[in-house]
N, C-alpha and C positions, 0 to 999 in steps of 0.2 A: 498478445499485448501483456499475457503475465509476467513471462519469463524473465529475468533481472539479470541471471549468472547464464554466458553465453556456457557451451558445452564446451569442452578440451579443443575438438577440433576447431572451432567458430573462433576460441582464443586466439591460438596459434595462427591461423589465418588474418584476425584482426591485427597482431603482432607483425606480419610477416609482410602488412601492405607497405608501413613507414619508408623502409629505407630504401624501394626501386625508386618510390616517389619524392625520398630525399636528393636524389640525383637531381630534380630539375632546381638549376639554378637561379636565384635573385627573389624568390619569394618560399612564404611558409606551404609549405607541400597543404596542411592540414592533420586531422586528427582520424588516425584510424578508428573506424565506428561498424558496429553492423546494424542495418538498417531492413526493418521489415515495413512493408508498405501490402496494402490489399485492395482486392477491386469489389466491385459492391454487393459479390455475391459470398464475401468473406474468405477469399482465399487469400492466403499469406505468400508474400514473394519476400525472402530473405535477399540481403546482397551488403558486401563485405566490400568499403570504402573507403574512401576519405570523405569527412566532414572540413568543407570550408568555411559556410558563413551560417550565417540563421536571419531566416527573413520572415514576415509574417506569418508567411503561407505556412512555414515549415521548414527543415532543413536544405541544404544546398549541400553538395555532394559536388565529387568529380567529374562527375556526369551530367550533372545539373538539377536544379530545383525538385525536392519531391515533393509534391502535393497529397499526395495518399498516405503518407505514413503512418503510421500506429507503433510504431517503438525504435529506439534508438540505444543501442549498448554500446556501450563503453567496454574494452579492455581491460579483466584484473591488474590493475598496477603492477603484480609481476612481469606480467606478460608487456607493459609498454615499452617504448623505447626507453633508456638510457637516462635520456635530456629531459622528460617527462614523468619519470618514475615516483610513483607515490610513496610516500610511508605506509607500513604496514596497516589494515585498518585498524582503527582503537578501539580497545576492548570497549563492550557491553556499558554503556551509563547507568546509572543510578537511579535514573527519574526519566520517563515517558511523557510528552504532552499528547494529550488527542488534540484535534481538529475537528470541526462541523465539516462534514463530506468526506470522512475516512482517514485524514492526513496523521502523518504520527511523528514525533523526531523526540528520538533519543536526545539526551542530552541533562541539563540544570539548570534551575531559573537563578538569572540573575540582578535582576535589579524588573523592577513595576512600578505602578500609581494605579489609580482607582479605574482605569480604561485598558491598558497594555501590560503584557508582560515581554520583560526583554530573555531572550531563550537562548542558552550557550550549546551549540553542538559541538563537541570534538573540545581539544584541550590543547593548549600553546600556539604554535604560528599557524597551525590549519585550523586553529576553532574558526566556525563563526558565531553570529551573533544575529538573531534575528528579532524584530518588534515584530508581536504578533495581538492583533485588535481581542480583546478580550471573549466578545461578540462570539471570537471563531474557536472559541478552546471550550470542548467541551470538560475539562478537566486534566486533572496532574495526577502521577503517582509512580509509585516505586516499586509496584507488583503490577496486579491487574485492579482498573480501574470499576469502582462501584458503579451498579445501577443505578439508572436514572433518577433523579430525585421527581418528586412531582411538585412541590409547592415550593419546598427553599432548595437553598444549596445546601452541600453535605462535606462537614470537613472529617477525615479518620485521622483518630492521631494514635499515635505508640505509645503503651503504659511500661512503666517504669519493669514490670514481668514479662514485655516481651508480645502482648494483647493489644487491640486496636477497641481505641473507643471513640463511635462514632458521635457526632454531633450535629445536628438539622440549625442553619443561619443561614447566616450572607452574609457572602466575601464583602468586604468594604474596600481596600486597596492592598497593594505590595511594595515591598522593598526590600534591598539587598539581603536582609536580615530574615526575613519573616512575609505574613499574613495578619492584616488586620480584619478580624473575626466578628461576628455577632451572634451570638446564641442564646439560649436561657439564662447564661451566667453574668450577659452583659457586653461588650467590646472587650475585645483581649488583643494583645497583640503576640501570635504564637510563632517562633522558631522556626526556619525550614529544617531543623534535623529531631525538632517534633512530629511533625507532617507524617502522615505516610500516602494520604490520596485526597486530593480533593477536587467532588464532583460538582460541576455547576447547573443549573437548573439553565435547561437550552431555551434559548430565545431564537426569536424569526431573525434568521439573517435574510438580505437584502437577495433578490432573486435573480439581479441584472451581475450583482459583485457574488454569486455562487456561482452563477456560469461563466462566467468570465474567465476564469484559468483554463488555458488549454493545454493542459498537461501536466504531469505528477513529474517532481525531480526527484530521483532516487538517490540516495547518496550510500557512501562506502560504509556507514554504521549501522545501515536500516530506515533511517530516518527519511520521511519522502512526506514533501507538500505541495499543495498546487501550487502552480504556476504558469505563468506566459513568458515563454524567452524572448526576449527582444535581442538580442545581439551575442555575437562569439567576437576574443580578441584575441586571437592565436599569438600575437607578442605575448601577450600577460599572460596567457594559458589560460584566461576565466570564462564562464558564460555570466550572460546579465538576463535578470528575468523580473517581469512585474507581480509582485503577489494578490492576490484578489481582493484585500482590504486594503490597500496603497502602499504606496514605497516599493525601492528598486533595489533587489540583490546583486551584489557578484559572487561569482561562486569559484572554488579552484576545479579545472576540468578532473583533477586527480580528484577530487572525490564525488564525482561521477559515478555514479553505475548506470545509471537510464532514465531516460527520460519518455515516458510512457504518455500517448496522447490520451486525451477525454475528450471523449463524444466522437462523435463519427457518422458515416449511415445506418447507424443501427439502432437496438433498442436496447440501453449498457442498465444488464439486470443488477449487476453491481451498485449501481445507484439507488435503486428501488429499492422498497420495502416489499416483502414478500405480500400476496393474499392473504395466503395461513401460511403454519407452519406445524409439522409435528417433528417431534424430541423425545427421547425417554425419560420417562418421570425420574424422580433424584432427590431423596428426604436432604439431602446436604449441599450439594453441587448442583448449580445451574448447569444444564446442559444446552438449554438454547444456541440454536443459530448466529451465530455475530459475524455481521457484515465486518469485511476488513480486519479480519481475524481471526485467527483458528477457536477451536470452542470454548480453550482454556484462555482467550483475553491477549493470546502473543502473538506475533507477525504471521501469516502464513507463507510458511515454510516448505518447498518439496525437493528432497533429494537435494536440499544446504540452499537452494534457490531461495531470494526472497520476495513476494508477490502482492503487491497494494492493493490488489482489486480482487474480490473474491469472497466467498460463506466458508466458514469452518464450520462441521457439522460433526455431531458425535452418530455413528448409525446404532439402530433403523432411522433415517431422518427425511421428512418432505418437505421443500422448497415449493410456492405453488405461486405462479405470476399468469397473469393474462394475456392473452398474445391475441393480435386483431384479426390478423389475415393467415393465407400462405404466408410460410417465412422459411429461416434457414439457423438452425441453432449451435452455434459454436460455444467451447469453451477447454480449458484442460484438465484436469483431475488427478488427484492424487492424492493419498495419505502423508499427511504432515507429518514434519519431525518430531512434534512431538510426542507422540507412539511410541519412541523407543524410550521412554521413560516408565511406560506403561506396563501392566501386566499385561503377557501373552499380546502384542501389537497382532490385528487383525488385516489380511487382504481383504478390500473392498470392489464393491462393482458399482457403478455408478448409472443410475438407469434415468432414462428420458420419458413420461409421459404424457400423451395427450389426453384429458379425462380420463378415459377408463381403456384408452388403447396403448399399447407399449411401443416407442417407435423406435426403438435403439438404446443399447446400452454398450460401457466399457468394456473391456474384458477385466480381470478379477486383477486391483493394483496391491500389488506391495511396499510397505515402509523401503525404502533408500530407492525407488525405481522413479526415474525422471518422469514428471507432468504428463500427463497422454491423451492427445489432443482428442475433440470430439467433436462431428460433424455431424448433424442429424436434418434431415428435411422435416419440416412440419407440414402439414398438406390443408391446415383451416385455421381457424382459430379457435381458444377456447381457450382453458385452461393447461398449462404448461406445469406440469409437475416431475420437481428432478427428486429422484430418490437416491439414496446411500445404504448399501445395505451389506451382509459382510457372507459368504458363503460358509463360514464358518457358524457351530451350532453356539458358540461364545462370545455376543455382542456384550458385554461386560467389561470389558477390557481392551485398550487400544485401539479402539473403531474409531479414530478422531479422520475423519475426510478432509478435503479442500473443492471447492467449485470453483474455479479460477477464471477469471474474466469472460464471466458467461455472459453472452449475446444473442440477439437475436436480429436477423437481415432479410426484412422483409423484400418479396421476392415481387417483379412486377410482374400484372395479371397479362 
């Protein structure tokens, strides 16, 4: 369910379903897609289709209705037909929003009030435009986003040398212009090209409207938020989907990458917060674990792939979750791109334990080598601990891992 960028051959194959099935006459054939679907002991069945409709359950296919799915890709835009072809994707935005539950989208704020912000993805005839409830943004920014505030919210803004200087308030409303502020100084109403990040102190969202999206839309910039599709309109090219705080998108299929399901028969560690956690200490740099992000705060990244669900970890690093019964532990792994920024980028080995027993590990991955999947039995319960660790004697530099849509599938007695 990580994987976002099908492989070369999965492309060309996606590409190459269109035009037998444009042959049949008087309706729309559908949308080349590949579509992975699993059965309850977590194994993955790929299959390279047409997408026709979208029904509650799940996608409809040439073959009919799948009920098991766990992800759906879409075609790089080069690779579509013709009559369907995307523009190139557009460069990198300026400004990041988070989501409460991992969601992210590229993009600029456009216009708000004291409850919503209105969020611009993409630029000219493919932007959209989305209202997103305030309730769900854990905050904005233009780098990587501050820690969590505890008592107020936190605005950072740009000094006039180039320096960020933070300020502890609360946000009061938004508008096209700016941010209405409150801090020691008073009510200010500041600039968005003042801004550089502002963190909001998290509130309870509602529990029934968190689980309610079944599924992450991935789009062509990186940008991916929950969602529930409710409908395909192969004349318009669009999908429509319900967001979990109200209101109904359309979306253009061309900025598609995938639509990644949530929840399943399993136990999605992605959601969770770990037991513990260990990280290597850091007088400067947080090294912490970040759900839905590699360690440096950016997308998780493998081999140009991009990945919604998943830990960025800097090694030595331990991940530690509870696990009830017998189960079955999937996930993929790999060192993020962003290692090659790093001094000396490190192979890692990604290891599984059960308390104090070792029950499988990766073999040793390298920066640019695609995701590599993992399959380990667990044989009780207990403690479930994933370690990242690097064979080299140089954990200093470029050890940055991914844990990617780690599961676990309990097994019946």
């Amino acid at each position: 369910m990580g994987l976002l960028c099908a492989h070369a051959a999965s492309a060309v194959a996606l590409a190459a379903v269109a035009p037998a099935a444009a042959a049949v006459q008087g309706r729309d054939p559908g949308v080349p897609v590949r579509v992975e679907s699993v059965d309850r002991f977590g194994r993955g069945t790929p299959e390279t289709t047409l997408l026709t409709a979208w029904q509650v359950e799940g996608p409809v296919v040439a073959s009919g209705p799948v009920a098991d799915w766990m992800r759906v890709e879409f075609p790089p835009a080069e690779d579509r037909p013709e009559d369907t072809a995307a523009q190139a994707a557009p460069p990198p935005a300026p400004w990041s929003l988070e989501l409460v539950g991992g969601g992210h989208l590229r993009g600029r704020p456009l216009e708000g009030d004291a409850d919503h912000i209105q969020w611009q993805i993409g630029a000219g005839s493919d932007s959209l435009v989305v209202s997103v409830d305030l309730l769900w943004v854990r905050g904005l920014a233009r780098g990587r986003l501050p820690a969590a505030p505890r008592e107020q919210d936190l605005l950072v803004l740009r000094t006039p040398s180039g320096g960020r200087d933070p300020r502890p308030g609360w946000l009061v409303d938004l508008d096209g212009s700016g941010l209405h502020f409150e801090g020691a100084a008073g009510p200010q109403h500041i600039l968005w090209r003042r801004v550089e990040a502002l963190r909001l102190l998290e509130e309870e969202v509602d529990a029934d409207a968190a689980n309610a999206a079944t599924s992450l839309l991935v789009l062509d910039d990186g940008s991916f938020l929950p969602w529930t599709p409710t409908g395909l309109d192969l004349r318009r090219g669009e999908m429509r989907g319900r967001l979990p705080w109200g209101g109904v998108i359309a979306v253009p299929m061309a900025r598609v990458l995938a639509l990644v399901r949530h929840g399943g028969p399993f136990q999605d560690l992605a959601a969770a917060a770990p037991a513990s956690v260990e990280y290597p200490p850091a007088q400067v740099l947080d090294w912490s674990p970040r759900r839905g992000r590699s360690v440096m705060g950016r997308l998780l990244r493998v081999a140009g792939a991009v990945h919604p669900l998943g830990y960025g970890v800097k090694a030595p690093s331990e991940l530690v979750f509870a696990v009830a019964d017998k189960s079955l532990f999937t996930a993929r792994v790999g060192v993020d791109d962003e290692s090659a920024a790093q001094r000396l980028p490190q192979a890692l080995v990604f290891e599984v334990w059960l308390d104090d027993d070792l029950l499988g590990q990766s073999k040793a991955v390298s920066l640019g080598e695609a995701a590599a999947p993992l399959r380990i039995e667990v044989p009780r319960g207990g403690n479930l601990r994933l370690r990242v660790v690097s064979p080299s004697a140089d954990e200093g530099a470029g050890a940055h891992g991914d844990w990617l849509s780690p599961r676990v599938w309990p097994r019946r007695k």
